[in-house]
DRENVOMAR-701054 format. One line per 3 residues: their letters; for each residue x, y, z of N, C-alpha, C. Coordinates in nm, 3 decimals. Layout:
! residues N
a> X:Y:Z:X:Y:Z:X:Y:Z | ...
This chain:
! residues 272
xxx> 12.511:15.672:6.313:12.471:15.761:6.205:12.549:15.734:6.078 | 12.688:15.665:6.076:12.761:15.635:5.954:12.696:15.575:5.898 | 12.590:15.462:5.894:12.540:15.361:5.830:12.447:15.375:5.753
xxx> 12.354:15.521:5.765:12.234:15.583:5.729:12.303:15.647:5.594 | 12.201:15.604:5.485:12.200:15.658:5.418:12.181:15.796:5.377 | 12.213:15.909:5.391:12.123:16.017:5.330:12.051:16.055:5.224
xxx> 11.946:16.086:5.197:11.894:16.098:5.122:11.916:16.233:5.059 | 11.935:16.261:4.869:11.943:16.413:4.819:11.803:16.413:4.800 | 11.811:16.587:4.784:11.656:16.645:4.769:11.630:16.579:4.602
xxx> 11.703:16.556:4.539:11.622:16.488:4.391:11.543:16.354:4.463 | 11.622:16.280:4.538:11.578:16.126:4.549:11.443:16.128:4.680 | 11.459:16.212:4.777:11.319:16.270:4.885:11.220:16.342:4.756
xxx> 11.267:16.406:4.660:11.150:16.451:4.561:11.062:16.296:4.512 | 11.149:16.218:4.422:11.098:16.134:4.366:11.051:16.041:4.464 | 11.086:16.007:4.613:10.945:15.896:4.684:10.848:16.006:4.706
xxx> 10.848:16.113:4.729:10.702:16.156:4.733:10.651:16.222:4.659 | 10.693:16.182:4.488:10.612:16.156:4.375:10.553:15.994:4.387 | 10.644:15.922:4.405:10.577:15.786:4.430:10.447:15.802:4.530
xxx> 10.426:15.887:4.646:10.299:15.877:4.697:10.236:15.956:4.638 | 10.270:16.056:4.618:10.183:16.181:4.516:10.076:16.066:4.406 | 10.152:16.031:4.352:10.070:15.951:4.261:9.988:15.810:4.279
xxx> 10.010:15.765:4.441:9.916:15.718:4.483:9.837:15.749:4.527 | 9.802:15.859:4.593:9.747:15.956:4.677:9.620:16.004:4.527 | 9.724:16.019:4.420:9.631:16.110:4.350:9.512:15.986:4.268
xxx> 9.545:15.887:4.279:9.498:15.734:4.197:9.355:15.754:4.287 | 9.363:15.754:4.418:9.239:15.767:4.494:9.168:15.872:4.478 | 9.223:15.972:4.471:9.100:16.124:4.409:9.047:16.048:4.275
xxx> 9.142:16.052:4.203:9.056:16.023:4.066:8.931:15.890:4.093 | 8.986:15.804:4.125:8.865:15.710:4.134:8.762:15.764:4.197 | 8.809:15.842:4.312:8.677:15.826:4.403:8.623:15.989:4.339
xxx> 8.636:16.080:4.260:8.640:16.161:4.169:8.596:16.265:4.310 | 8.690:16.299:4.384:8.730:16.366:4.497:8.843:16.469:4.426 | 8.827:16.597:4.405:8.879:16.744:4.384:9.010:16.806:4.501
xxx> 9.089:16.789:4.462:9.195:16.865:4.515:9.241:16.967:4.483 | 9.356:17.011:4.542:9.430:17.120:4.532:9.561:17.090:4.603 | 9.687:17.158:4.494:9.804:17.175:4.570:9.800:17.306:4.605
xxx> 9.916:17.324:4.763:9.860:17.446:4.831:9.998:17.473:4.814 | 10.010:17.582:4.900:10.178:17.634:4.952:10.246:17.611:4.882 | 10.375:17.572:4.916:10.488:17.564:4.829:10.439:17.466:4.718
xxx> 10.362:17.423:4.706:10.353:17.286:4.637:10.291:17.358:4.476 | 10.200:17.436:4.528:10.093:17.563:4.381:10.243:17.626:4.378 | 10.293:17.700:4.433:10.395:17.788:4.465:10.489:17.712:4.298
xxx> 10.529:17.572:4.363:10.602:17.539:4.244:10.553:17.468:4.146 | 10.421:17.442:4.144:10.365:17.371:4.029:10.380:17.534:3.926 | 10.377:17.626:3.986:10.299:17.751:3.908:10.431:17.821:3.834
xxx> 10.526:17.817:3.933:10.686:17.875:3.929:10.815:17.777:3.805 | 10.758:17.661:3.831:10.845:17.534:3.790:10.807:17.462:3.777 | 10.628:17.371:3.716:10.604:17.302:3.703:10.654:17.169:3.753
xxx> 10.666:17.184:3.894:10.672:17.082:3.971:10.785:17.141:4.082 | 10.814:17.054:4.116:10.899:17.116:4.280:10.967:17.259:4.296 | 10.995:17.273:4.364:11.058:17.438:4.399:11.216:17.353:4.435
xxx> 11.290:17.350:4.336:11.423:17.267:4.321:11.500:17.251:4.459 | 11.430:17.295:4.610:11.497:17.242:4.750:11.408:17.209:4.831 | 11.290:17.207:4.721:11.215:17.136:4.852:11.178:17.029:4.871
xxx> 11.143:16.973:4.992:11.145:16.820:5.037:11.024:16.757:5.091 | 10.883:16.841:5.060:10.809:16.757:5.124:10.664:16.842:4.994 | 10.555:16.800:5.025:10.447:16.860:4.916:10.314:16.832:5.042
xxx> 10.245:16.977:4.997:10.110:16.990:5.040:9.976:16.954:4.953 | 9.910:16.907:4.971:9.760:16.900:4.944:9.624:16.943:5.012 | 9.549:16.988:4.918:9.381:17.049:5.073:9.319:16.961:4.979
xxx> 9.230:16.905:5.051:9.124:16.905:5.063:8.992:16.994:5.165 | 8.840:17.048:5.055:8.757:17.059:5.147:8.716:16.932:5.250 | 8.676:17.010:5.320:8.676:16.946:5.482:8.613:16.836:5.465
xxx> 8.488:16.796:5.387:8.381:16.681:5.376:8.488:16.552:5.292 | 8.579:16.595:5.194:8.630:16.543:5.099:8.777:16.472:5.204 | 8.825:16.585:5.297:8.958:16.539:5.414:8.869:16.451:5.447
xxx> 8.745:16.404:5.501:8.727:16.322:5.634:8.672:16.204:5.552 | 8.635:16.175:5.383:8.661:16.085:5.323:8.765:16.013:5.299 | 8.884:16.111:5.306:8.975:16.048:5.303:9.072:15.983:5.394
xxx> 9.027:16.029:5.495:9.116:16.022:5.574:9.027:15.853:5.641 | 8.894:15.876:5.596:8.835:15.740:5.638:8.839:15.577:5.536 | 8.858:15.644:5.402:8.881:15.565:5.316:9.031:15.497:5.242
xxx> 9.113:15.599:5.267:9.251:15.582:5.159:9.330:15.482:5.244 | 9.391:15.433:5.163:9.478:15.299:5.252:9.548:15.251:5.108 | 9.718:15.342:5.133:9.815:15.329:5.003:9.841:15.151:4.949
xxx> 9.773:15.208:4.854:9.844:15.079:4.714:9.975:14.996:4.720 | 10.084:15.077:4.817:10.213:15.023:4.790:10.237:15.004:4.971 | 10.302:14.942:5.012:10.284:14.869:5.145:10.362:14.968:5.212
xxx> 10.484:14.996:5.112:10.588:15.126:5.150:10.553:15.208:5.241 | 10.441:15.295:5.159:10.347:15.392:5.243:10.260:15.367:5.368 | 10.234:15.483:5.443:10.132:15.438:5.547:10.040:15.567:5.554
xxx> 9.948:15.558:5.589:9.895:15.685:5.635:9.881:15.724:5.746 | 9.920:15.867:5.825:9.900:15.874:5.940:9.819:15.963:6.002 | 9.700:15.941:6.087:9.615:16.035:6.143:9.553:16.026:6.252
xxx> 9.505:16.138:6.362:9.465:16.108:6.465:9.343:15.980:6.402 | 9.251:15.974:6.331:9.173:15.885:6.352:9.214:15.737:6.333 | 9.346:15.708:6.318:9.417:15.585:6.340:9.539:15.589:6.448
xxx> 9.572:15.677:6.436:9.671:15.650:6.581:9.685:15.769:6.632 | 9.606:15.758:6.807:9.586:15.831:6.897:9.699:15.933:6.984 | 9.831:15.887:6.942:9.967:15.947:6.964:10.003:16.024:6.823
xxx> 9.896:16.070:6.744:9.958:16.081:6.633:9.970:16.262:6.672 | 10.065:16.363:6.589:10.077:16.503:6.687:10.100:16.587:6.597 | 10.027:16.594:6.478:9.957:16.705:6.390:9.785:16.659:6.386
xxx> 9.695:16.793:6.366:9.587:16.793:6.340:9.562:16.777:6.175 | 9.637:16.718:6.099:9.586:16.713:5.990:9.702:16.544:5.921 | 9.667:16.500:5.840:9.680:16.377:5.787:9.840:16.396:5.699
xxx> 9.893:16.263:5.739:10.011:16.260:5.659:10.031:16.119:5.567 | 10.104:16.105:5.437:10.113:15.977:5.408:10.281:15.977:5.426 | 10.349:15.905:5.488:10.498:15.871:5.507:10.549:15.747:5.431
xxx> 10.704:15.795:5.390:10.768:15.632:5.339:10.849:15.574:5.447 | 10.759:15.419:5.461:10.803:15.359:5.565:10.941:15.345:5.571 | 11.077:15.330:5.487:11.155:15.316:5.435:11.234:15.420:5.490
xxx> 11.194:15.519:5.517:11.316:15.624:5.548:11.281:15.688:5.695 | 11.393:15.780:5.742:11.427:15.852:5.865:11.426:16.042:5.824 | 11.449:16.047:5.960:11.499:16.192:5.909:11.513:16.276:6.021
xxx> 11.570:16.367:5.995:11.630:16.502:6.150:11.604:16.625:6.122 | 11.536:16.652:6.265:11.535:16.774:6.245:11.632:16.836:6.371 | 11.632:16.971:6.344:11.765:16.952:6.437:11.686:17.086:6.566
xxx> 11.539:17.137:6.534:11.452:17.177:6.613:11.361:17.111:6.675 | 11.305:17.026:6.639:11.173:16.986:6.626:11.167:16.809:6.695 | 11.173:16.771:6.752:11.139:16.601:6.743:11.073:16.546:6.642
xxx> 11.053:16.504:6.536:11.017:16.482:6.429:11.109:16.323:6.352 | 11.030:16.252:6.320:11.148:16.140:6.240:11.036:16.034:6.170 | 10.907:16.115:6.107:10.857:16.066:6.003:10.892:16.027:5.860
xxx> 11.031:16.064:5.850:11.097:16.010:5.700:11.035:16.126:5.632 | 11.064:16.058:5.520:10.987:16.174:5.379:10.820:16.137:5.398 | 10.770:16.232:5.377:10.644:16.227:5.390:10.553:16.335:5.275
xxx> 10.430:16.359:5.234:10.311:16.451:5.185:10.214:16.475:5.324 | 10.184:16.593:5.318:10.094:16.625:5.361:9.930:16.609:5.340 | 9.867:16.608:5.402:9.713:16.627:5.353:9.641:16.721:5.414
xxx> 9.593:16.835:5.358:9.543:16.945:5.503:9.382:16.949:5.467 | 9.310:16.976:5.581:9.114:16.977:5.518:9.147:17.142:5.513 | 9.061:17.203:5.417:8.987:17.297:5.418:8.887:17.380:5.488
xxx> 8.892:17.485:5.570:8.783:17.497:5.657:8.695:17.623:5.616 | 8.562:17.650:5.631:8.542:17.772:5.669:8.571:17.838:5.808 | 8.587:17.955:5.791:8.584:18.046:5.882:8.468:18.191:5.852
xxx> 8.511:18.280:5.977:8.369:18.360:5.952:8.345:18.413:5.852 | 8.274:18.530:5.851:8.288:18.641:5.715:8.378:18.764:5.799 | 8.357:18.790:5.894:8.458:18.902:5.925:8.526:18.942:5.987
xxx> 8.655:19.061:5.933:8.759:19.013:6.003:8.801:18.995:6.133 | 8.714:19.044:6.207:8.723:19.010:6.399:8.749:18.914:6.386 | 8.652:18.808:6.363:8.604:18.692:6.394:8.751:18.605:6.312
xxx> 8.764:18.648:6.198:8.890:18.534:6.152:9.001:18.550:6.279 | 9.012:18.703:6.341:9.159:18.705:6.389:9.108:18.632:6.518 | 9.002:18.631:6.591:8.976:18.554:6.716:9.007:18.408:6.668
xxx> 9.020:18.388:6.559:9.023:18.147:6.536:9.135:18.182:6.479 | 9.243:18.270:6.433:9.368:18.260:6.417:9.440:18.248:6.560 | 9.414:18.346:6.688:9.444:18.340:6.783:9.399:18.206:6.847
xxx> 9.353:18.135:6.911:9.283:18.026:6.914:9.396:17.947:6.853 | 9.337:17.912:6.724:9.468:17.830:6.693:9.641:17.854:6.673 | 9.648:17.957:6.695:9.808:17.997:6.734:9.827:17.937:6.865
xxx> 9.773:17.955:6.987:9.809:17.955:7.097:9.764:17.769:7.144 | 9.694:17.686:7.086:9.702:17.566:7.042:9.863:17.503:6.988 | 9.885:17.600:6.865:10.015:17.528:6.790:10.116:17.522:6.835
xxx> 10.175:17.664:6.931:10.240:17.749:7.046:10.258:17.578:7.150 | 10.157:17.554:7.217:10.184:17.464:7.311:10.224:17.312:7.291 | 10.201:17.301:7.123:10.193:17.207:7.085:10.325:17.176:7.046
xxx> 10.438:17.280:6.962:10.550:17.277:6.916:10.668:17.251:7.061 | 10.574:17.340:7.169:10.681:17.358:7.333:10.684:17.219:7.344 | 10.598:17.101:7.339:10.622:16.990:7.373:10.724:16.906:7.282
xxx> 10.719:16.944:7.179:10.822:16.878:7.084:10.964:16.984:7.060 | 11.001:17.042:7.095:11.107:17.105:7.092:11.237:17.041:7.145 | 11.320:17.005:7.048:11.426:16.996:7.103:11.578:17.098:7.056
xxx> 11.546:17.203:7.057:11.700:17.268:6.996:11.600:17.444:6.920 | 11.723:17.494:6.961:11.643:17.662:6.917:11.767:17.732:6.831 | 11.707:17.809:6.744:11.778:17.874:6.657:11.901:17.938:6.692
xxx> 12.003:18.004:6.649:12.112:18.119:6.734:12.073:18.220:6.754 | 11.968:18.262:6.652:11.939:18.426:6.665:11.787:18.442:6.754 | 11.790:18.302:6.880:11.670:18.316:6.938:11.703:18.398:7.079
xxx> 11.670:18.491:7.148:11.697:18.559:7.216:11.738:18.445:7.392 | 11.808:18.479:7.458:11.801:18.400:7.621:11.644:18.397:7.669 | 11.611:18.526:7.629:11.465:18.557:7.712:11.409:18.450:7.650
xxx> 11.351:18.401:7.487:11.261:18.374:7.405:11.301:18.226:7.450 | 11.411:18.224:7.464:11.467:18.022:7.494:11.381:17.981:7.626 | 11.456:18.120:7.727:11.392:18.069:7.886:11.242:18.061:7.876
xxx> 11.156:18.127:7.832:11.029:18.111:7.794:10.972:17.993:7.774 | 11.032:17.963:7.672:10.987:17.814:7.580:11.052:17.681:7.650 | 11.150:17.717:7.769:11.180:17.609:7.799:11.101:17.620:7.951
xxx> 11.033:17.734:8.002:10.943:17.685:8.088:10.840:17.634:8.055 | 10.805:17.687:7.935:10.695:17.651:7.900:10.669:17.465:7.874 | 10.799:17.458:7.799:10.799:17.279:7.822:10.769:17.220:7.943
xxx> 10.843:17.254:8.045:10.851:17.166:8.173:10.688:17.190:8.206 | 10.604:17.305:8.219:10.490:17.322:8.255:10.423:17.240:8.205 | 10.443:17.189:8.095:10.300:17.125:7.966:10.386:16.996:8.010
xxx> 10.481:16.969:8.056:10.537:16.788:8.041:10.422:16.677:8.101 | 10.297:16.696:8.146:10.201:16.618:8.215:10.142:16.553:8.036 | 10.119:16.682:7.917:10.018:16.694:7.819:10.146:16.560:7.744
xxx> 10.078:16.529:7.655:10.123:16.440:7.516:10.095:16.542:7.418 | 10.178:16.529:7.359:10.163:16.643:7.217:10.045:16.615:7.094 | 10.003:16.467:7.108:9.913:16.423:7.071:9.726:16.525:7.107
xxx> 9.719:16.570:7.273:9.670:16.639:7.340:9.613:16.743:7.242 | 9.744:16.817:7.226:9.733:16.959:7.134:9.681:16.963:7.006 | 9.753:16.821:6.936:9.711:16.829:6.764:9.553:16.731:6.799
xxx> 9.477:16.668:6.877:9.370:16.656:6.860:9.247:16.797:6.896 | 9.314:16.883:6.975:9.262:16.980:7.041:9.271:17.096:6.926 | 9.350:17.114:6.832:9.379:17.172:6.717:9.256:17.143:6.625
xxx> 9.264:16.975:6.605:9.152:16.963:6.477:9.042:16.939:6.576 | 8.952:16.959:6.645:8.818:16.950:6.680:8.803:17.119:6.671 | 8.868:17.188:6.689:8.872:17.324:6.684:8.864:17.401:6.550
xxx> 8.933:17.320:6.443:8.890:17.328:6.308:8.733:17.283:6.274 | 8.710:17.123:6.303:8.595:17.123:6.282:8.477:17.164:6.352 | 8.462:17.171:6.422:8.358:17.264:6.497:8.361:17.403:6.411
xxx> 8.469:17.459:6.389:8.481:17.665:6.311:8.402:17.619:6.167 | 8.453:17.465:6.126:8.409:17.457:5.958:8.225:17.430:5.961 | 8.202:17.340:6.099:8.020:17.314:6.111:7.961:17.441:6.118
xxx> 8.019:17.556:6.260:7.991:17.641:6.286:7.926:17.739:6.128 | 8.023:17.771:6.070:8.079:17.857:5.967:8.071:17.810:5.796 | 7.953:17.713:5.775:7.976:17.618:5.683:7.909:17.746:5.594
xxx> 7.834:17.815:5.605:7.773:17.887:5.505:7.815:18.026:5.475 | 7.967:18.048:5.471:8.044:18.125:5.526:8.119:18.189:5.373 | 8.179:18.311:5.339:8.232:18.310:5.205:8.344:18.307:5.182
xxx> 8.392:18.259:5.329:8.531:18.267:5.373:8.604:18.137:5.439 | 8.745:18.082:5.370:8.799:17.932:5.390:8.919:17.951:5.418 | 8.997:17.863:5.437:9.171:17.880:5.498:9.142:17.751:5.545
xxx> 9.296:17.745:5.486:9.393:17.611:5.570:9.376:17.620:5.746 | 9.266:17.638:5.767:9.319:17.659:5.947:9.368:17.599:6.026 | 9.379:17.463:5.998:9.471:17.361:6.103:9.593:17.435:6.085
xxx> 9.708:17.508:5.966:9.807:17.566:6.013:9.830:17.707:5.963 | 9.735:17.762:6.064:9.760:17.879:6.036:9.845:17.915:6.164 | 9.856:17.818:6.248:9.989:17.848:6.344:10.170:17.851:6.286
xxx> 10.139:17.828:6.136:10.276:17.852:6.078:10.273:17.957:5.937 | 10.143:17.947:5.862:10.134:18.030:5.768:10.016:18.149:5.811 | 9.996:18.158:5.930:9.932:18.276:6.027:9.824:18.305:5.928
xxx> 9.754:18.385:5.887:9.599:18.407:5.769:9.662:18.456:5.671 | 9.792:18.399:5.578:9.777:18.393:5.487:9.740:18.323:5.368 | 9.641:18.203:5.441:9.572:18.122:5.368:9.465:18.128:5.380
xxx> 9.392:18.260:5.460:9.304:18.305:5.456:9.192:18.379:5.310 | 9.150:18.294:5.248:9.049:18.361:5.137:8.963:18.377:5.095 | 8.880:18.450:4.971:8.746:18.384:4.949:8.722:18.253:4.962
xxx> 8.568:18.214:4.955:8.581:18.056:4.953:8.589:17.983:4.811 | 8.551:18.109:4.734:8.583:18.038:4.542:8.740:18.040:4.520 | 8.847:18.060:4.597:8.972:18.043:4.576:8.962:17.891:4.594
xxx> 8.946:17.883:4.680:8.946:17.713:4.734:8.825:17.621:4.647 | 8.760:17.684:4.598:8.631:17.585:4.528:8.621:17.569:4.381 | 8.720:17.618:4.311:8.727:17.647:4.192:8.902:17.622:4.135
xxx> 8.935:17.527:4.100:9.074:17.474:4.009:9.100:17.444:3.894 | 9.184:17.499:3.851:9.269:17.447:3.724:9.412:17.347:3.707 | 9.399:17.309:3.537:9.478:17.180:3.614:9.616:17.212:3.551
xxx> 9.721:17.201:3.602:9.843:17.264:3.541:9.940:17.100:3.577 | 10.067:17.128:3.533:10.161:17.026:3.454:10.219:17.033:3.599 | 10.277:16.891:3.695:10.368:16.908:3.799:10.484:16.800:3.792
xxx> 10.552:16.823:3.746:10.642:16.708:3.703:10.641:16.597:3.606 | 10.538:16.607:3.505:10.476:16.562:3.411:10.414:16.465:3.445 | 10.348:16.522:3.597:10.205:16.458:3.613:10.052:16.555:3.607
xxx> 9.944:16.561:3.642:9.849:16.590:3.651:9.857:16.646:3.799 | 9.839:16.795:3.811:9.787:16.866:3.908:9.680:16.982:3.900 | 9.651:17.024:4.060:9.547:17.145:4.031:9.615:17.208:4.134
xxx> 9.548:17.348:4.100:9.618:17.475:4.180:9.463:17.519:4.179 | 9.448:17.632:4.243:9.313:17.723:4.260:9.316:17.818:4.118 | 9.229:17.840:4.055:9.185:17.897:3.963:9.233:18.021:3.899
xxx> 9.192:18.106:4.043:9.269:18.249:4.018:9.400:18.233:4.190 | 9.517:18.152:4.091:9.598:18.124:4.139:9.688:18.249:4.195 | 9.684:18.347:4.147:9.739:18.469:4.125:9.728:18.533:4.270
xxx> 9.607:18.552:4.256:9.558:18.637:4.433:9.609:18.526:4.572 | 9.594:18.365:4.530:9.619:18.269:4.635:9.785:18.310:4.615 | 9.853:18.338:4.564:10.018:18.324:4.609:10.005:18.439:4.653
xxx> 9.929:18.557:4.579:10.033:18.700:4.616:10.003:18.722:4.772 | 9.879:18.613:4.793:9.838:18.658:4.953:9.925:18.624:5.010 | 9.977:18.466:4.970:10.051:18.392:5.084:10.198:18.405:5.051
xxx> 10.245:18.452:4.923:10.433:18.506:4.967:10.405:18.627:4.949 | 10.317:18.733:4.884:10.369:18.839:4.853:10.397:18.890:4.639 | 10.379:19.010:4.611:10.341:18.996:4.459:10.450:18.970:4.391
xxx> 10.598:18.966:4.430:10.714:18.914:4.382:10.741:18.741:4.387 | 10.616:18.700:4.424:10.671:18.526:4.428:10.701:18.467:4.323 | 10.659:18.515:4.184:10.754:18.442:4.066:10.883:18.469:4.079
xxx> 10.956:18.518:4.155:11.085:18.580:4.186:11.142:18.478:4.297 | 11.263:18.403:4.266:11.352:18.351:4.314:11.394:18.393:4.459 | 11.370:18.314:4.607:11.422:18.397:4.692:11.583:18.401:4.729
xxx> 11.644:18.498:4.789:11.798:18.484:4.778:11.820:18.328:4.868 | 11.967:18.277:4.844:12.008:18.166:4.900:12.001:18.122:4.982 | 12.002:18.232:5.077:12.014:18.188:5.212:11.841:18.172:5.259
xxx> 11.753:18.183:5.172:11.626:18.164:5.261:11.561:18.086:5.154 | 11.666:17.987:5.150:11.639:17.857:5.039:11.635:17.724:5.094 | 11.554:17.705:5.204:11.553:17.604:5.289:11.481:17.484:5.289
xxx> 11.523:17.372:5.378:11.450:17.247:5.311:11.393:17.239:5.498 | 11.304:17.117:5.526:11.255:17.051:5.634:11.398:17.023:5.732 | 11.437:16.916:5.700:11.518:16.844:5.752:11.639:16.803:5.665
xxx> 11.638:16.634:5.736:11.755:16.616:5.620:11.683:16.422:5.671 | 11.668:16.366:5.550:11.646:16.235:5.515:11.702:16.100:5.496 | 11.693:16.026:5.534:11.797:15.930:5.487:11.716:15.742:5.476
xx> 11.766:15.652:5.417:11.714:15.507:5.465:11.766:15.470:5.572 | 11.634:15.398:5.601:11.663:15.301:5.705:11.736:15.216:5.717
């Protein structure tokens, strides 16, 4: 571990501006509509560009526009790679990542050591009402649930004996599955809710709503309608009436700084 470089959150910001802006070279050509989501709107909107500790950036695409891309994009710079179940079958999220080949990284929960990376998430519909959203939130909770037990390595302090012994039966039970298993079983479960539900007035990130639970749950003109705001003095979009998309998903104080201690990054980064 002496030999590894670490990486600071300025220098993990700037390679994934370097993909950001390859990533974004292919929307524009292929004149494919995005959106930054989560933390990513969060700080385009707050700070015109990063949220000053964070280490990784989200993007949606609607669902027709994800499975273009995910069939077409193949990064400009060799650095990059893209990673997705529809290229590699061990791959163990349901939604698309671009990584820098160049780097490492730890998590000190999670098995994880994709380096710095962007996200790519599709867009889905879901129903019109609310039964029906909380039945495909459940659904995919209890998907993400089995999916994280397989990759777990290390639990918080303030996780209870009971909540540990749980999760660590729960590992040994699932040790037959590949975690791969879960995150393909995740996105066929998305797409099927988005075919199902296509004429629907209602959209969400649903591949992770096993971590941001339905608070990315919204109209579907939140998601279909963007404006383009300044992200590091590049070109981004956020949703339109950006306002209702945060207050859903932090709450109506999110222009507000959270205290220190719940000022957290992914991991921690370094070169290869």
């Amino acid at each position: 571990m002496e030999t590894q470089q670490e990486l600071s959150i300025p220098e993990v910001q700037q390679r994934i501006l370097a993909m950001y802006d390859d990533v974004i070279k292919f929307f524009n050509d292929n004149q494919i509509p995005y959106l930054l989501t989560g933390g990513s709107a969060l700080g385009g909107t707050r700070h015109h560009g990063f949220i000053p500790w964070d280490d990784d950036m989200d993007l949606g695409l609607l669902r027709d526009d994800y499975q273009r891309f995910v069939a077409e994009y193949q990064p400009q710079n060799t650095q990059f790679q893209l990673k997705s179940l529809e290229y590699d079958a061990n791959w163990e999220n349901g939604y698309a990542r671009v990584i820098d080949l160049q780097t490492g990284s730890i998590n000190q929960y999670l098995n994880i050591n994709h380096g710095v990376f962007l996200d790519v998430f599709p867009i889905d519909h879901l129903p019109d009402s609310k039964q029906g959203q909380k039945r495909h939130y459940y659904q995919m909770k209890i998907l993400d649930v089995l999916r994280n037990s397989k990759r777990r390595v290390g639990y918080r302090d303030d996780e209870s004996r009971l909540a540990v012994f749980c999760k660590e039966s729960l590992r040994i039970v699932l040790k037959p599955f590949k975690i791969s298993y879960f995150a393909r079983k995740m996105s066929t479960l998305a797409q099927k809710t988005n075919a199902k539900y296509k004429n629907s007035q209602v959209m969400s990130l649903y591949i992770v709503q096993g971590i941001n639970q339905q608070r990315e749950t919204n109209a579907a003109s939140i998601y279909q309608h963007r404006q383009k705001i300044q992200f590091e003095g590049r070109e981004g979009y956020v949703p339109t009436d950006v306002q209702t998309y945060l207050t859903h998903l932090y709450g109506p104080q999110y222009l507000e700084l959270p205290p220190v201690e719940a000022r957290k990054a992914h991991g921690h980064f370094y070169l290869k």
